[in-house]
Structure formats: structure tokens, C-alpha cells
N, C-alpha and C positions, 0 to 999 in steps of 0.2 A: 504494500500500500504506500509506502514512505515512496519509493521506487519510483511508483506511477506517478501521484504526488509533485515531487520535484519534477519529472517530464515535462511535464504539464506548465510549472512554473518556469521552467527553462525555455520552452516553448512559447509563451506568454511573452516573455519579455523581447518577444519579436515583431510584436504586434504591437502597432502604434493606436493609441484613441484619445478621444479629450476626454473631460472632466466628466464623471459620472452627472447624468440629465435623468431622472426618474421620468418625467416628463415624454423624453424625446425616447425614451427604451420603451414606453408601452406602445408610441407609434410605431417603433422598430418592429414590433410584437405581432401587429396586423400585419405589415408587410411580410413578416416569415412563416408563417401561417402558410400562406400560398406556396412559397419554398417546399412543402411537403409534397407539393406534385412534380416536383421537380427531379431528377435524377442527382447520385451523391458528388460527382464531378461538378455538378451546378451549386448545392444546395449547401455544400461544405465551405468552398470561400465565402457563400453567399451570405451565408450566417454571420461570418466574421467579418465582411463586408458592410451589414448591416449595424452588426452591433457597437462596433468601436466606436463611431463615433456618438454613441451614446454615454460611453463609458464601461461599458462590458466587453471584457474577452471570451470569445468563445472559441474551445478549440478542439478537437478528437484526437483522443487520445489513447491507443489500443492498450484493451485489458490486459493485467501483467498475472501470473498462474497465479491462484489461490487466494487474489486481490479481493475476487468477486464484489466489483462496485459499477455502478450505473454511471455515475456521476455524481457534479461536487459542486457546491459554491463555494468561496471563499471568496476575500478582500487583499488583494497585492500590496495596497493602498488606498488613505479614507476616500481616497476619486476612482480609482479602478477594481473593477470587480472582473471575476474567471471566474466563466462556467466552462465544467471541463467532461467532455463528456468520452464514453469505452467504447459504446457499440453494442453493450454484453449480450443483451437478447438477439440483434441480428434482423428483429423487423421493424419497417416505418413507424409500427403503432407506440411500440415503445422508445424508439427514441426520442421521436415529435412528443410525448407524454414527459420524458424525462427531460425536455430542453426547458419545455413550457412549465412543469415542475418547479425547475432549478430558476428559472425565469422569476417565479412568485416570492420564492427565498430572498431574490435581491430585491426584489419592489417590497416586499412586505415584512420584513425582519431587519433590517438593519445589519450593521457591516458582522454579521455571523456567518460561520462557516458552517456546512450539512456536508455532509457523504453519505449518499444514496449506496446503502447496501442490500440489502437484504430491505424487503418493507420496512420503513420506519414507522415510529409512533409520538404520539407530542401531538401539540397545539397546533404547531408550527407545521408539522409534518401532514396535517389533516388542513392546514389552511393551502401550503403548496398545491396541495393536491386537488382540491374544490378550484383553487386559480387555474389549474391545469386543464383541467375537467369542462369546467367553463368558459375558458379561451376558446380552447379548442370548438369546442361543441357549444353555442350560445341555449341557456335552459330553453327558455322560448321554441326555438329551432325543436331542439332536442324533445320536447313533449309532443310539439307535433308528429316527429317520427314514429313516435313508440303508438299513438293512436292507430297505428297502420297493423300494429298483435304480428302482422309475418312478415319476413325480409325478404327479401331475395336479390341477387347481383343489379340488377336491373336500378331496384326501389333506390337502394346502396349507392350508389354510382350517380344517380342523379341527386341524392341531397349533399355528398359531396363534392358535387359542381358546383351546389347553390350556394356551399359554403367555401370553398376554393382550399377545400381540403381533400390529400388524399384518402381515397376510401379503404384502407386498411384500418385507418384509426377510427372509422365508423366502426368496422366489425368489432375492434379491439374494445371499442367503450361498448356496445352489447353484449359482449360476452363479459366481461367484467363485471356490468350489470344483469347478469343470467338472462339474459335474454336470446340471446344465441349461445349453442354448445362450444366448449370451446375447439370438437374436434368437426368445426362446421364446413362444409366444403368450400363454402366463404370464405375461409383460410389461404385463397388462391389469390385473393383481393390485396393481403398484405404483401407487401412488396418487401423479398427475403437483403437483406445487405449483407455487404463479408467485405474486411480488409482486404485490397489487392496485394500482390507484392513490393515490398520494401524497394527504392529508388533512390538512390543518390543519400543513406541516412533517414529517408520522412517515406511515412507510410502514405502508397496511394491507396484509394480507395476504389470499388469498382460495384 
């Protein structure tokens, strides 16, 4: 964990941003949203594109053995915050769930640090989670859905148009909320990621 940790902040400190803006990182927040349809050559500088000049580093950082962590926030400094994310699960649902998680830590807690391990519990960890939840998926939107009792690819695929999200993270928030199995052929909707091979020192992604 120390291991990955440093990575991260070694990595970090290559990345230029201003002064943490609370403000201008929630508009950051809709913009990356859309990111989720995007492919990980896009959506990886994209992010760190987005975010710096907010005051957030965001960066991928591949899981180290027996680390088992999703992701992290911490504070570099009281203006720059690192969200530092593994990849660990391997689908969209979960990482777009883990960015926007780690997202709610720096807007909603103050310059504290989280590592997402294993499910967490706390105040704090139930509030990341609800910000997550609700980014992602607006309630409103989201009751509409469920009024429909059956899913299917089709239904799927066009509310995350409506919302300019990808339809992985649809299925992932139903099955989370029992509403679909979680070994549902829907499962085809999440879009699988994997580290590519290692290039020059930095890992690409594919």
C-alpha cells in the first residue's frame, strides 16, 4: 500500500493545476460524467485534463499485489488534492462509481484523506457514496427508471443516452440495488478495462 501510495504521489507531482476551486471541480464533475462513454485512451488524460485546473489531481495508478484498494483521496497541499485511482474491479461501473466517490470526499470533507479498500463505513463513507450515486444517476431520473419493474438492453441504453452516461453503470446501480441479478446477461453492457503493456516506465492503458 505505502508502495502504491508514493506512485501515485511521484506521479502527481507531474501534473500541473491551480489553486483548489470547489466551485469550478463540480462543473469539472458534469463535464466527466460524459467521459464515461468514452474509450480509456480518451477518458484517462481526459480526466486529468479536466481536473487540474480545478485543483484536483487525478491519476491511474495500477494495483500493487495484496494492496487491494480502489482508490484514495488525499491532500499534496491545503490547494491540491489527488484522486488516485487502481482499476481493481476492471469495469466502467466501478471505476466511474469510484472517481465520483472519491470526487464527494474532496467536495464534502475537507482536506482528509480515504482509501477505498474493501467497503468502507463512517458518515463520511455513506455520504461519498449517496454523492456518487446521485451524480451519477440524478434521483428524479432514476425513479423514473425503476417505474418501468423490467430492463432490458434496449430500455438500458437509451436512459443512458439521456443521461450521457455509459450504460454499464446503469446495470451496475440495479444490480447493486437488487434489481437486476448480478449474473445478468446485461453484464455485456459493462465495458471490461485491463492495463495494457508497460511503455517507456508508464503504464498504457487499452
Amino acid at each position: 500500500m505505502a508502495a502504491w501510495l508514493r506512485r501515485g504521489e511521484v506521479m502527481a507531482r507531474n501534473v500541473e493545476c491551480r489553486p483548489f476551486d470547489a466551485a469550478r471541480f463540480r462543473e469539472v464533475l458534469e463535464k466527466a460524467r460524459s467521459l464515461s462513454l468514452e474509450p480509456p485512451e480518451r477518458f484517462v488524460p481526459g480526466l486529468t485534463t479536466l481536473c487540474a485546473p480545478a485543483g484536483v489531481v487525478t491519476i491511474f495508478v495500477r494495483e500493487l499485489p495484496k494492496a487491494r484498494v480502489s482508490a484514495i483521496t488525499r491532500w499534496l497541499a491545503p490547494d491540491k488534492a489527488l484522486v488516485q485511482l487502481s482499476l481493481r474491479f476492471r469495469t466502467d461501473d466501478h471505476l466511474w462509481f469510484s472517481f465520483f466517490h472519491e470526487a464527494g470526499h474532496v467536495l464534502l470533507h475537507g482536506r482528509q484523506a480515504f482509501i477505498e479498500e474493501d467497503e468502507g463505513n463512517g458518515q463520511a463513507e455513506e455520504e461519498a457514496h449517496r454523492f456518487a450515486r446521485d451524480f451519477l444517476i440524478p434521483p428524479r431520473e432514476y425513479e423514473r427508471l425503476k417505474t418501468r419493474h423490467s430492463f432490458d438492453e434496449t430500455t438500458i441504453c437509451e436512459f443512458a443516452r439521456l443521461l450521457s452516461i455509459a450504460p454499464g453503470i446503469v446495470v451496475g446501480r440495479l444490480q447493486h440495488d437488487g434489481l437486476l441479478p448480478w449474473r445478468s446477461g446485461l453484464n455485456t453492457l459493462k465495458r471490461r478495462l485491463a492495463w495494457a503493456a508497460t511503455t517507456g516506465g508508464r503504464d498504457r492503458r487499452a
